[in-house]
DSSP file (Angstrom, degrees, kcal/mol; ACC not computed):
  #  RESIDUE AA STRUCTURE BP1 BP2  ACC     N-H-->O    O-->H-N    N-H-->O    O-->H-N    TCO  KAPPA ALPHA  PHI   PSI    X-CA   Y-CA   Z-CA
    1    1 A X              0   0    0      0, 0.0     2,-0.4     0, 0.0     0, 0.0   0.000 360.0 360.0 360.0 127.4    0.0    0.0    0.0
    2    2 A X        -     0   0    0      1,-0.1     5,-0.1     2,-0.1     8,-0.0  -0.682 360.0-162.7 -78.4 130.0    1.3    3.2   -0.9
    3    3 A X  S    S+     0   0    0     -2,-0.4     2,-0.2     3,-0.1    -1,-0.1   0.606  73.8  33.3 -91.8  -6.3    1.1    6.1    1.7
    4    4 A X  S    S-     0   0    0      2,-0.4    -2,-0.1    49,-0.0     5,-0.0  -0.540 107.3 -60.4-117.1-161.5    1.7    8.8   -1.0
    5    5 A X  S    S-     0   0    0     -2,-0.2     2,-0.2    46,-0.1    47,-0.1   0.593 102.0  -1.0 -67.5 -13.3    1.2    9.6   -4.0
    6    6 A X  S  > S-     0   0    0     45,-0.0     4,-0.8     0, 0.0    -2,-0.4  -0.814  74.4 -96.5-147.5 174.7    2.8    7.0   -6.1
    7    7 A X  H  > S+     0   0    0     -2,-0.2     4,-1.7     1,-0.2     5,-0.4   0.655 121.0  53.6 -77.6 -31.5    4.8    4.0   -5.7
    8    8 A X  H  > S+     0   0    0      2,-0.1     4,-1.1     3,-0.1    -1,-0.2   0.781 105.3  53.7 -99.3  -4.1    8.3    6.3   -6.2
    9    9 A X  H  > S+     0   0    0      3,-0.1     4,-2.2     2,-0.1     5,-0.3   0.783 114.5  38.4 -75.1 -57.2    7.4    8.7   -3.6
   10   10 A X  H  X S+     0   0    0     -4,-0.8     4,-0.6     2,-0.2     5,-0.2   0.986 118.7  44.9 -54.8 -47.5    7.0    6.2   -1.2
   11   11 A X  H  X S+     0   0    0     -4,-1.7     4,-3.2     1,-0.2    -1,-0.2   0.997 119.4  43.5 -58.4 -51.6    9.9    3.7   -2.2
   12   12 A X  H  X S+     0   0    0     -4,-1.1     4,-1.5    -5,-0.4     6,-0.5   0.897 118.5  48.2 -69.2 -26.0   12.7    7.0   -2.6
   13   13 A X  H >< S+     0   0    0     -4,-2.2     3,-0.8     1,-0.2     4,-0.2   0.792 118.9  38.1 -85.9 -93.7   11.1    8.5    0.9
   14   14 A X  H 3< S+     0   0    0     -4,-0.6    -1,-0.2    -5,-0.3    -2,-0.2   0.588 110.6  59.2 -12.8 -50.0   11.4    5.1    2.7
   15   15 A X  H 3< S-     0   0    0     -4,-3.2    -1,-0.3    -5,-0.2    -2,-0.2   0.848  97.9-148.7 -49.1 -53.4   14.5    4.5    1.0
   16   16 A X  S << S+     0   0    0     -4,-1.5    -3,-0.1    -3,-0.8    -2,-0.1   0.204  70.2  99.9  80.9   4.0   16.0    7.8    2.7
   17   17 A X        +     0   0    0     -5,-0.2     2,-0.4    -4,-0.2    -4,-0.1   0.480  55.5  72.6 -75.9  -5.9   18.1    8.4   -0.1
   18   18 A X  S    S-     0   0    0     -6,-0.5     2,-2.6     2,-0.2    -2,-0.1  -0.751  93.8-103.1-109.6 139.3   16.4   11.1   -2.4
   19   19 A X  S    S+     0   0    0     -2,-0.4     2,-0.3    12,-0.1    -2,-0.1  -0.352  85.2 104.2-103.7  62.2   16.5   14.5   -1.2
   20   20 A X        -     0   0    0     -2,-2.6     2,-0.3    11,-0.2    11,-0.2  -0.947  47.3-163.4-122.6 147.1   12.7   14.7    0.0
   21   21 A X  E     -A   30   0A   0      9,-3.3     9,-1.4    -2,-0.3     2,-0.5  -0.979  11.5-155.0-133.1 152.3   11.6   14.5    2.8
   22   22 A X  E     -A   29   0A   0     -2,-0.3     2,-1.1     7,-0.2     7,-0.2  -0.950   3.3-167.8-125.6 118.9    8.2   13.9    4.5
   23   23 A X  E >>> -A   28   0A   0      5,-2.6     4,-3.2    -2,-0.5     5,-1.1  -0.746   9.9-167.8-121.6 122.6    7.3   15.0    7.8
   24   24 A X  T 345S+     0   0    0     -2,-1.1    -1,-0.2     1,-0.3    59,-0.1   0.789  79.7  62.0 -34.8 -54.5    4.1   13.4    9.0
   25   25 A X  T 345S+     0   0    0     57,-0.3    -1,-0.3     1,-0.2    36,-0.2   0.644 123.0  30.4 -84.4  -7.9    2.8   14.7   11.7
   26   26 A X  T <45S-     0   0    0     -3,-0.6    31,-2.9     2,-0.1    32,-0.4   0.623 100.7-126.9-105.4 -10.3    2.4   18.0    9.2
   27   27 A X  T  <5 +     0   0    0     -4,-3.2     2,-0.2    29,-0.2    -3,-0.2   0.974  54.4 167.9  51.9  57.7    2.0   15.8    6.1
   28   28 A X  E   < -A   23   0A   0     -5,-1.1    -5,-2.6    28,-0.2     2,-0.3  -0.728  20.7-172.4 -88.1 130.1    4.9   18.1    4.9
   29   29 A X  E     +A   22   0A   0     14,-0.3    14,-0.5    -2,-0.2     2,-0.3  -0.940  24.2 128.9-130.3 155.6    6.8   17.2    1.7
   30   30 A X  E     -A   21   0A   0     -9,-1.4    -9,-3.3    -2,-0.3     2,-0.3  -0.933  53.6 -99.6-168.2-167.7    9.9   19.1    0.6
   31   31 A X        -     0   0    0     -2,-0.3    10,-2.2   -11,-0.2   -11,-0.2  -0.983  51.0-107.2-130.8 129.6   13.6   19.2   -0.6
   32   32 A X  B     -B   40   0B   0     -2,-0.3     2,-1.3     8,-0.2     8,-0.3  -0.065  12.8-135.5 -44.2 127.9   16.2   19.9    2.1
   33   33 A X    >   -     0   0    0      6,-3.5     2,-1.0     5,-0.3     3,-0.7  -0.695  19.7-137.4 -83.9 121.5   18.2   23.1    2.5
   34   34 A X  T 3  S+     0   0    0     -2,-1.3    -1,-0.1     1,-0.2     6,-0.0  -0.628  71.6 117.2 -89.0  81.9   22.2   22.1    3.3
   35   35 A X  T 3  S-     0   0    0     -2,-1.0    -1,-0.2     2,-0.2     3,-0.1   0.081  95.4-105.6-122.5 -16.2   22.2   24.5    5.7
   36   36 A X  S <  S+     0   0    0     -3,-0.7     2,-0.2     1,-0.3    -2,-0.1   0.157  89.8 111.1 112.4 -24.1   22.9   22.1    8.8
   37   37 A X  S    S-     0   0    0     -4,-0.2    -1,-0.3     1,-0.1    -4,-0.2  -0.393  87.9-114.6-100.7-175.4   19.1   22.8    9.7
   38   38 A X  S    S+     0   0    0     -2,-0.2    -5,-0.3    -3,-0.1    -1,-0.1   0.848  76.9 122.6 -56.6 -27.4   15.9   21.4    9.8
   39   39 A X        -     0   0    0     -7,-0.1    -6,-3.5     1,-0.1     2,-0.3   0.090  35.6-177.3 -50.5 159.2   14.7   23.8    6.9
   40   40 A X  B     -B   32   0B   0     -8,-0.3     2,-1.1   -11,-0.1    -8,-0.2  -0.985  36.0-119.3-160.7 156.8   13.4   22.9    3.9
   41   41 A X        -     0   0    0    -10,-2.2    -9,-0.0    -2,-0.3    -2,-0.0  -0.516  43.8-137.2 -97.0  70.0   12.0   24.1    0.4
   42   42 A X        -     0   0    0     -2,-1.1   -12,-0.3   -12,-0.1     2,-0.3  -0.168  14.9-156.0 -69.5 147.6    8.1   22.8    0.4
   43   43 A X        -     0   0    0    -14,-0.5   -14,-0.3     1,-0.0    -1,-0.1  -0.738  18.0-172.2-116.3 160.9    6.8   21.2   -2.8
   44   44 A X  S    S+     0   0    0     -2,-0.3     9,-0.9     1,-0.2     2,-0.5   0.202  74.3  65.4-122.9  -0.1    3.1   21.0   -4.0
   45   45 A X  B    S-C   52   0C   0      7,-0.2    -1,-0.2     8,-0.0     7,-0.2  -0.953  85.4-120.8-147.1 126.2    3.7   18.9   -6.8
   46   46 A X     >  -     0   0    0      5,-2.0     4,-0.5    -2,-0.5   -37,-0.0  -0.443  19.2-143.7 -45.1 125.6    5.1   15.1   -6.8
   47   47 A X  T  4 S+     0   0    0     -2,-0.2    -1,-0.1     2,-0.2   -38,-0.0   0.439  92.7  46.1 -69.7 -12.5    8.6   14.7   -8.9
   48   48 A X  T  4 S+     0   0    0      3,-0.1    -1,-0.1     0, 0.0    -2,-0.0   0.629 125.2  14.1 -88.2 -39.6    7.6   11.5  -10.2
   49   49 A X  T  4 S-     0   0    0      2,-0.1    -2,-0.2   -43,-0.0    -3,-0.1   0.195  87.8-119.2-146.2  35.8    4.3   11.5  -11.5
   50   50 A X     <  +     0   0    0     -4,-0.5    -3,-0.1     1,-0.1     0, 0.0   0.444  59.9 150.6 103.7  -8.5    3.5   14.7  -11.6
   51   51 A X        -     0   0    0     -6,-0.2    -5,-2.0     1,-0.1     2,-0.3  -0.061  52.4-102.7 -73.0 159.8    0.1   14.5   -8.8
   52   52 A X  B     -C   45   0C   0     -7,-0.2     2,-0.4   -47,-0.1    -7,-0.2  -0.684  40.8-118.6 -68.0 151.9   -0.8   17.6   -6.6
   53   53 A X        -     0   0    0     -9,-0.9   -24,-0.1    -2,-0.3     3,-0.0  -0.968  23.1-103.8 -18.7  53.0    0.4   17.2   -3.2
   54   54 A X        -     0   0    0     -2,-0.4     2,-0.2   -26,-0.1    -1,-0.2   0.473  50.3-107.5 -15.8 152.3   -1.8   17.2   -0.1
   55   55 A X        -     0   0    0      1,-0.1   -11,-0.0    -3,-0.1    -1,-0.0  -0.718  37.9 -80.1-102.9-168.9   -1.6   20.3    1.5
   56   56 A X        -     0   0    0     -2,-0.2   -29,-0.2   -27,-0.1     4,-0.2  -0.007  20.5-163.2 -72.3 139.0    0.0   21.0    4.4
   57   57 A X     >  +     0   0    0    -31,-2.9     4,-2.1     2,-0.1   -30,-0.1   0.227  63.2 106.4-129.0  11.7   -1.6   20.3    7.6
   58   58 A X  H  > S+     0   0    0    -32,-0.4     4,-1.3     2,-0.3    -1,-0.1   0.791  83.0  43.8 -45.4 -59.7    1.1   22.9    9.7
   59   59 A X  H  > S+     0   0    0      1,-0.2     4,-1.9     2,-0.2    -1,-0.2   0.951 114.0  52.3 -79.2 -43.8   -1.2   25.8   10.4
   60   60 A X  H >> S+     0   0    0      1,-0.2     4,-1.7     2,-0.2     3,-1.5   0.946 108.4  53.7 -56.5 -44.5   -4.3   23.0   11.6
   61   61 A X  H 3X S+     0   0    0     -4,-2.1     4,-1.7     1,-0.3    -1,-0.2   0.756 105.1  52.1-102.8 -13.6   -1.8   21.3   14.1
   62   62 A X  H 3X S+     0   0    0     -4,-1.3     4,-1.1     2,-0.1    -1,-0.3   0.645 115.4  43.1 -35.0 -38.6   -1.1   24.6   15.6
   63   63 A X  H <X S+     0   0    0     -4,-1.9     4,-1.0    -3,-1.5    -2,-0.2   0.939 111.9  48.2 -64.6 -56.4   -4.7   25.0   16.1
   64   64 A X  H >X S+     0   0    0     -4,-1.7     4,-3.9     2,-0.2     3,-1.5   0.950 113.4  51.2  -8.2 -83.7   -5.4   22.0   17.1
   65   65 A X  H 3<>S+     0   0    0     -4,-1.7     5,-0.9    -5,-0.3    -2,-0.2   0.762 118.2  38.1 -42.5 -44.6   -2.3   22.4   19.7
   66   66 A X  H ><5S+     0   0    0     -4,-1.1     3,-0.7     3,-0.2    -1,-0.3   0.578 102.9  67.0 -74.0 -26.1   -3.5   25.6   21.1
   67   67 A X  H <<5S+     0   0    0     -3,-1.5     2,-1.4    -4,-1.0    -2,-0.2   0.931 102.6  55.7 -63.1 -41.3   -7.3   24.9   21.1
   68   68 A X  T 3<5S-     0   0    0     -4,-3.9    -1,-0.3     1,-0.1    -2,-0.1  -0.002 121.2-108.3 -67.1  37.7   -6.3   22.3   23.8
   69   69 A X  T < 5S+     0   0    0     -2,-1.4     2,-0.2    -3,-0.7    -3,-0.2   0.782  81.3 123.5  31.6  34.2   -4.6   24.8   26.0
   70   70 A X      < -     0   0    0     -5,-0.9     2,-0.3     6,-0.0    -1,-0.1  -0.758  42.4-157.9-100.5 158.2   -1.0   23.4   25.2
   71   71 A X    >   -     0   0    0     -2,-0.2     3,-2.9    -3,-0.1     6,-0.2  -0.966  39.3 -62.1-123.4 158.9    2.0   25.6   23.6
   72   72 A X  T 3  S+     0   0    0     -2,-0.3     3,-0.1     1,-0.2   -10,-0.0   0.047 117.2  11.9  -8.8  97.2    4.8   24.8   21.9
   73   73 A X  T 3  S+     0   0    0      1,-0.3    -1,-0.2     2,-0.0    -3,-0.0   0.220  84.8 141.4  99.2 -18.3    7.0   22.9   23.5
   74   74 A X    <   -     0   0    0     -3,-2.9     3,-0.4     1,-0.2    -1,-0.3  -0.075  43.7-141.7 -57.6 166.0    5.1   21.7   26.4
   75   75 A X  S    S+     0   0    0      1,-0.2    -1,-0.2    -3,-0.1    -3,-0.1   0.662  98.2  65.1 -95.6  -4.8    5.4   18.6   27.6
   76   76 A X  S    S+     0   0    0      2,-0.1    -1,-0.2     0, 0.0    -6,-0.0   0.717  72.1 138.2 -90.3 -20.1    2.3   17.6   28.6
   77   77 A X  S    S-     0   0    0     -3,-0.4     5,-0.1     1,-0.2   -12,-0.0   0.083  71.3 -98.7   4.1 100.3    1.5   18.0   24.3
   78   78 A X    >   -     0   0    0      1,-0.1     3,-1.5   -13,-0.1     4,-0.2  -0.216  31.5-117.7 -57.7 113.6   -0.9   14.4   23.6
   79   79 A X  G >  S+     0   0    0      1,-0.3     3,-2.9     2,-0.2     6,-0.1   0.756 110.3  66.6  12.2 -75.2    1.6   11.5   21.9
   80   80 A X  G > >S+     0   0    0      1,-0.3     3,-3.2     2,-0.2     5,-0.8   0.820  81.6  62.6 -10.4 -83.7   -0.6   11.8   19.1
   81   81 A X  G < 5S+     0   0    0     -3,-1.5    -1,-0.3     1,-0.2    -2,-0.2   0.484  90.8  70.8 -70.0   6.1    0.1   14.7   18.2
   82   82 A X  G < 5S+     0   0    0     -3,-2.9   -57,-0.3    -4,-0.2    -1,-0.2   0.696 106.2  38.4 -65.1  -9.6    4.2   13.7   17.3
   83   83 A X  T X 5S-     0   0    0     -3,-3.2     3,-0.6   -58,-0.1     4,-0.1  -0.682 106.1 -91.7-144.9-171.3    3.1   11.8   14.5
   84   84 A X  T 3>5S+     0   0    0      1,-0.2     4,-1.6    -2,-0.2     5,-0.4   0.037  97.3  99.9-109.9  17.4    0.7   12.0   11.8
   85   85 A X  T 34<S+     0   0    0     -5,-0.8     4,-0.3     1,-0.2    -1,-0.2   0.644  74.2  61.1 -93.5  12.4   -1.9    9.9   14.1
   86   86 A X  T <4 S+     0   0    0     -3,-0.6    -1,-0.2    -6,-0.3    -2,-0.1   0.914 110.6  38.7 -89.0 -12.8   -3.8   13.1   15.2
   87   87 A X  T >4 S+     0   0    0      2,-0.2     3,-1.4     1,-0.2    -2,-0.1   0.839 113.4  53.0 -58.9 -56.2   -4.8   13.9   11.4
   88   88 A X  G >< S+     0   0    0     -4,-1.6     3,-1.9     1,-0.3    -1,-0.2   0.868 105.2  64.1 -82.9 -24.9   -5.5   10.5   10.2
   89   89 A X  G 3  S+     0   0    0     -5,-0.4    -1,-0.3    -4,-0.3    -2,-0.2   0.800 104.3  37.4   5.2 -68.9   -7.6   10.2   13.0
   90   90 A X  G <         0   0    0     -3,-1.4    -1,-0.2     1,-0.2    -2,-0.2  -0.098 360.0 360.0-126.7  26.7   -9.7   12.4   12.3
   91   91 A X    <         0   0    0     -3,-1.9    -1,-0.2     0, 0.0    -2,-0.1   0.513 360.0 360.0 -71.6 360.0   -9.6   11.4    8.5
């Protein structure tokens, strides 16, 4: 079962060798900046077959985080929300 869009997004992201990256718990895709940090360059459009993207789920899991009374960084911040299982959740 593929979790993106195609069978080469999923193999090169699993693989960890192709310079995309996926971050889950934002459903984030991009290409890495080689800056030493976490940034990166977000794409909207698959490099293999061409599909739109999901978008971005960044600004909701901020909402989300803050509708519960939590901020950034606390610790007390539900499991969940580390990994893409509060989205699909509520798929």
């Amino acid at each position: 079962m593929n979790d993106h869009c195609c069978a080469m997004m999923s193999s090169n992201l699993a693989g960890g060798e192709t310079a995309i990256l996926y971050v889950p718990k934002f459903r984030d895709y991009g290409i890495p900046v080689l800056d030493g940090g976490g940034s990166f360059i977000a794409i909207s459009h698959c490099p293999w077959c061409g599909q739109t993207l999901p978008h971005t789920l960044r600004d909701r899991w901020f909402t989300e985080i803050e509708a519960r009374g939590f901020e950034i960084g606390d610790d007390n911040i539900p499991v969940e929300f580390a990994t893409d299982a509060w989205w699909k959740a509520s798929a």
